[in-house]
N, C-alpha and C positions, 0 to 999 in steps of 0.2 A: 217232272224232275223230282219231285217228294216223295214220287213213288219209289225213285231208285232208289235213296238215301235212304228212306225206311228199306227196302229190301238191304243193302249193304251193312246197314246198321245192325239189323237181326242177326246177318249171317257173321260179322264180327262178333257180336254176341254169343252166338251159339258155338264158334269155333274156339272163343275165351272160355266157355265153360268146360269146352269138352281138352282142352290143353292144347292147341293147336296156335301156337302163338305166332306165328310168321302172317298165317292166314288171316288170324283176327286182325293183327296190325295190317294189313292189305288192304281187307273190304275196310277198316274204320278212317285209313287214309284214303281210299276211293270216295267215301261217304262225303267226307270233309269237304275234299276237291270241287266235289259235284253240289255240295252247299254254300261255296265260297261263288261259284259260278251262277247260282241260282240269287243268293244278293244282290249279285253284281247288275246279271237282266231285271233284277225287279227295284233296282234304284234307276235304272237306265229309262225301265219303261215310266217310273212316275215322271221322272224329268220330261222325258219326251211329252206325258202327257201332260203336263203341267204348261208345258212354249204350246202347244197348240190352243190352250183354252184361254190364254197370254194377249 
């Protein structure tokens, strides 16, 4: 999933340099999205792992 977010993030970047502002705001809201979801599984999995060792 860090992979996509870096991917996303560049192409926000690259479309903010070249003027492309729709684009940029697109992939840097997809980036977001998909980093908020990626916290969310990796507080879910300490917990989880946390009651098993419990």
């Amino acid at each position: 999933m860090i992979r996509w977010i870096i991917i996303f993030l560049v192409i926000a970047l690259i479309a903010g340099l070249l003027g492309f502002g729709g684009i940029a705001g697109a992939s840097a809201g997809i980036a977001k999205i998909i980093f908020y979801i990626f916290i969310v599984l990796l507080v879910i999995s300490l917990i989880m792992n946390l009651m098993r060792r419990g």
